[in-house]
C-alpha positions as CSV (number, residue, x, y, z in Angstrom):
1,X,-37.4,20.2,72.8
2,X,-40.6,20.0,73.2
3,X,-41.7,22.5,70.8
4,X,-40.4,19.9,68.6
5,X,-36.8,21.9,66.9
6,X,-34.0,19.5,66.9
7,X,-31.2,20.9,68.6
8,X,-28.5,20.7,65.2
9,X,-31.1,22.6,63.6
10,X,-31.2,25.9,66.0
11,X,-29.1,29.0,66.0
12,X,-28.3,31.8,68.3
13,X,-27.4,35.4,67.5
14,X,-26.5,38.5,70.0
15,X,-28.5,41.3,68.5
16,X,-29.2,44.6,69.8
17,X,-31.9,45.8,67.9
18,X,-32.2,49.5,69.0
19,X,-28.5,50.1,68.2
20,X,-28.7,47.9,65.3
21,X,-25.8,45.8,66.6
22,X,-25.0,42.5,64.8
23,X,-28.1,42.7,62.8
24,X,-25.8,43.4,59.5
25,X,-22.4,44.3,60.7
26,X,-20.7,43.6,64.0
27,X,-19.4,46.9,65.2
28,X,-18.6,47.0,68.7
29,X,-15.5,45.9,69.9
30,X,-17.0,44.4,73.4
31,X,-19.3,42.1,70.5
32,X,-16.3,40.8,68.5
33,X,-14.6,40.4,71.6
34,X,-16.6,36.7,72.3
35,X,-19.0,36.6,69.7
36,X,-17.2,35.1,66.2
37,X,-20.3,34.2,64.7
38,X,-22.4,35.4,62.1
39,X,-24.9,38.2,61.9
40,X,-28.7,37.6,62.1
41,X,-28.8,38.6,58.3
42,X,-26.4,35.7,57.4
43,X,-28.3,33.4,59.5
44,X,-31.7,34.3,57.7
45,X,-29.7,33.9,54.6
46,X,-28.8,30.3,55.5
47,X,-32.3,29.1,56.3
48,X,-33.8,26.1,54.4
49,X,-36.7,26.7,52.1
50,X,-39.7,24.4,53.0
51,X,-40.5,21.3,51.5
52,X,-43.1,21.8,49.1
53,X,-45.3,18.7,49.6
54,X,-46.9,18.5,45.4
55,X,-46.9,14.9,45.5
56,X,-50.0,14.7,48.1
57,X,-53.7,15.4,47.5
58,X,-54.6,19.3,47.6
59,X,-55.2,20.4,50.8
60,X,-56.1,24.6,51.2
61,X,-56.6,25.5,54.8
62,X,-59.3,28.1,53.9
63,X,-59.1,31.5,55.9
64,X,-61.2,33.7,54.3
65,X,-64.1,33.6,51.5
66,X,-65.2,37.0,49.7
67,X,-68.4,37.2,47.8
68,X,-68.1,40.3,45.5
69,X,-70.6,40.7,42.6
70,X,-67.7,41.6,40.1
71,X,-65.5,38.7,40.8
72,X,-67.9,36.0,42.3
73,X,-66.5,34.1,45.1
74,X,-63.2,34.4,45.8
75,X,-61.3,32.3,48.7
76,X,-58.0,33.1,50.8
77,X,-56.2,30.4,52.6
78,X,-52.6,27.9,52.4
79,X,-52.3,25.9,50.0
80,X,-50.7,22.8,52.7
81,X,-49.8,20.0,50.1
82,X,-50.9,19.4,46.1
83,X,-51.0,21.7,43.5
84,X,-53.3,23.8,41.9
85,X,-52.6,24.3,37.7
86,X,-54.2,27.2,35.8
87,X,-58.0,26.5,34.6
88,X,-58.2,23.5,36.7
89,X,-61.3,23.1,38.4
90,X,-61.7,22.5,42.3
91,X,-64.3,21.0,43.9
92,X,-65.2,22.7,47.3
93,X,-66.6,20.4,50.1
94,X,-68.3,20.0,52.0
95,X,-70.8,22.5,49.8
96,X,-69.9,20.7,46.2
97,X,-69.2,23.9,44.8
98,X,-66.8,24.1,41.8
């Protein structure tokens, strides 16, 4: 709770990864013997995408800049909320780059 996941919204699975138990199939009989549930694959099926936030400002979390003489600057990072369209320009702060 205090990581901040609502209970309705977490999942458990019995996996043994090294046997490859429940990860696709359920094969052992001592599993399917208390376990109904799904495998991890069907759980990772059911997630929820994440809310794209395209309404908001643009907001890039910047994690790396390159500087190559072919391509110029380039910069690597997550784009948080907004949108970015193709040939739009972005200004760059706090260095007013475009």
């Amino acid at each position: 709770k205090q990581t901040g996941f609502k209970d309705a919204d977490l999942r458990w699975c019995p996996v043994a990864g090294l046997a490859g138990e429940n990860l696709a199939k359920c094969k052992e009989p001592a599993l399917t013997s208390w376990y109904k549930g799904p495998t991890l694959l069907d759980l990772i099926d059911e997630f929820r995408p994440a809310e794209r936030l395209t309404n908001y400002p643009l907001r890039l979390c910047v994690s790396d800049v390159f500087k190559t003489t072919s391509l110029g600057t380039t910069i690597a990072g997550k784009l948080e909320t907004g949108k970015v369209c193709d040939k739009e320009k972005v200004l760059l702060m706090p260095c007013n780059e475009v």
